[in-house]
Each structure stands twice: as C-alpha cells, then as structure tokens.
N, C-alpha and C positions, 0 to 999 in steps of 0.2 A: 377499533381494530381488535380484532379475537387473536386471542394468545396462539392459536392455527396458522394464521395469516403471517403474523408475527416473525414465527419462528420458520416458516415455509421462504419468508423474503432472506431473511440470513442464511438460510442453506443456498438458495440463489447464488448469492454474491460471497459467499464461502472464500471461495479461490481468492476472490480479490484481498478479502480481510488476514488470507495466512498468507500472501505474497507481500504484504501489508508491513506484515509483521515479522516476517523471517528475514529480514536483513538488521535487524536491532541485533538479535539471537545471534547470529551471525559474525558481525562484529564484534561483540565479548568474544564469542568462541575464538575466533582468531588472535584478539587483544590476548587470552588466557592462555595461548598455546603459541604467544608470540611471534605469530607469522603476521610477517605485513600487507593490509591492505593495498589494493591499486584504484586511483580514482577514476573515475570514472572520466572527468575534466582532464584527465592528464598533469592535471596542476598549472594547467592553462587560465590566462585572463582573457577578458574580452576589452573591447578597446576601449570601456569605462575604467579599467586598469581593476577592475574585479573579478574573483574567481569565476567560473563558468556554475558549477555546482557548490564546489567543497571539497573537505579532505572525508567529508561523514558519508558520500556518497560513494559507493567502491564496486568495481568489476563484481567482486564477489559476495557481494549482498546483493546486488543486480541479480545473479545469475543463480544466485539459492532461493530468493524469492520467487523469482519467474519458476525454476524445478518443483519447487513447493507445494503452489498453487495450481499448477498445470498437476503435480500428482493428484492435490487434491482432488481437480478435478476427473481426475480417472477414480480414484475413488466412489465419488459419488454418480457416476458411469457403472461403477461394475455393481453397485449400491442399487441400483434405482433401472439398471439397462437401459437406460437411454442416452444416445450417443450426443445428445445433444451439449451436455454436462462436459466433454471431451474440448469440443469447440470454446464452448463460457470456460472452462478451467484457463486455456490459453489467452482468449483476448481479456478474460477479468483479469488475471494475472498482469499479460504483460501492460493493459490501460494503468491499473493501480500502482504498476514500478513507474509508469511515465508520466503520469498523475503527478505522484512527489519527486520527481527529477524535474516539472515545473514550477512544481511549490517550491523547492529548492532555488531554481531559477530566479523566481521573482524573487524571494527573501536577500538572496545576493543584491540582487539590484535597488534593495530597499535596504543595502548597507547591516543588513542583521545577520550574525554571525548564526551556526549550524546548533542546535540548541535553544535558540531565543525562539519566546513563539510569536507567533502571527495568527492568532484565533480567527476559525472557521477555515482561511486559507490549509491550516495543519492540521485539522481533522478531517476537511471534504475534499483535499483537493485529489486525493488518492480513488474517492469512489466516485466520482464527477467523470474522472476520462476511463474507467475503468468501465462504469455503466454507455457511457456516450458512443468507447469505439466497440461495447460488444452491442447495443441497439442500433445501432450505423450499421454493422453486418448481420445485423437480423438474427443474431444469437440469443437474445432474450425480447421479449414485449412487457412494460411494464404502463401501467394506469397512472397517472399524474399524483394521483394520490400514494399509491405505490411508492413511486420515487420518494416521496415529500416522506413517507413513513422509511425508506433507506437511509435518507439524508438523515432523518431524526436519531434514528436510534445508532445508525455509524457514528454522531457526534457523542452519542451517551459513552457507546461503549468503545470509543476512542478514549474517552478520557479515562475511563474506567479502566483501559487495557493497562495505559500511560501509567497509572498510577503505583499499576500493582507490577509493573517493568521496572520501574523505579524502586519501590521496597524490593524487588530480587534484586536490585545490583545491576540489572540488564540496561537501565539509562541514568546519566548524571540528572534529568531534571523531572519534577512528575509532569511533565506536560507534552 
C-alpha cells in the first residue's frame, strides 16, 4: 500500500475518526466547566438489572460528535467540491456514535465497567458500523482490501490517539 492510498483512506473516513473522538474532548470540557452530563441510557437497566450504556455515554458527547464530524464533512465538501463528502460526513459520523453505543452495549452485558477494555471490540467497533451504514447507502465503495487496510491502521491509530488522550488528561486509562 503507497503512502497515497494510505492517507487518501483516512481522509475518507475522516468524519467517522473526529465524531470518534469528539465526545472524549467533550466530556473534560464539560467535567472542567462543571456542567453535568445526560446519559444517554437515562440511567436505565435492562431486565439483566444492568445499565443500558453507562454514565460515560451522554446526550452531549452524542451530539458534538455527530456536529463535528458532519462539519467535517462539509469541510472536506468545500475542500475538494464534491457533495458527496456532505452525505459520508453524516452517516460516517453518525455509524461511528452508534458503533460505540454498541460496543458500549455489549461491554455492559459482559459486566465490564465504562473504561475497562475489550480489545478490538474498542478500536473497531466505531469504524465497522460507520463504514457498513455509509456502504449500505451507497455513500462510499471500498475494495476488500481497502477495508482490511481501514480496519489496520484505525486500530494503529486508535491506540495511538488513546495514548496521547491519556498523557493530555482527556482520559483516566491509555486505552
């Protein structure tokens, strides 16, 4: 794979990685300026007698990630004039919030608390439904290979993002 290709895949899926990641950013902001989150879950169980999501999943990380990544993708619309970037900014965005509102999902249900990891589920589950529901509406075409080279380097620079989230202060764990 040529460093072209490379970096042509991550402007792609752009939208998905800053909707990704704008609700970490998000939550400090708010922790730092002591407004309180809303969850998403309501602070509801399910009839396992466990949370739905969590308390780490909140209206307002939802909704700065999904603004985020839909800007982004207007961005790279007025960047590049093609409207198509308009549409991917939208369902990459909002696949990657609902992505890890399932990976949230199952870790509940696997009794692991908000922070604990769950490797691979906690790096890919955000570009999985992110890619799925914007190739489902025919927003992007990607080659098998393609994918397999998304999947690769979103787990590199997952970890890599985690890391340096963690030395700012933006998360309690590097992972």
């Amino acid at each position: 794979m040529s460093l072209n290709t490379l970096l042509n895949l991550i402007w792609i899926v752009l939208p998905a990685y800053i909707a990704n990641g704008t609700p970490v950013v998000t939550a400090k902001i708010l922790d730092m300026i002591d407004l309180d989150r809303h969850p998403i879950d309501f602070g509801k169980h399910l009839f396992d007698g466990k949370r739905i999501f969590g308390d780490s999943k909140s209206w307002e990380g939802f909704f700065a990630g999904l603004l985020a990544g839909v800007a982004t993708g207007y961005v790279q619309n007025v960047l590049v004039e093609s409207e198509i970037y308009l549409y991917r900014g939208v369902t990459l965005s909002f696949g990657a919030l609902l992505g890890d509102l399932i990976g949230a999902f199952i870790k509940r249900r696997l009794d692991l608390e908000p922070g604990e990891p769950l490797p691979i589920l906690d790096q890919l589950s955000f570009i999985v439904m992110a890619l799925a529901i914007t190739q489902l509406l025919n927003y992007i075409e990607l080659s098998v290979l393609e994918y397999i080279y998304i999947l690769i380097v979103t787990l590199t620079l997952h970890v890599i993002t985690n890391y340096f989230a963690y030395l700012l202060k933006l998360k309690d764990v590097p992972w």
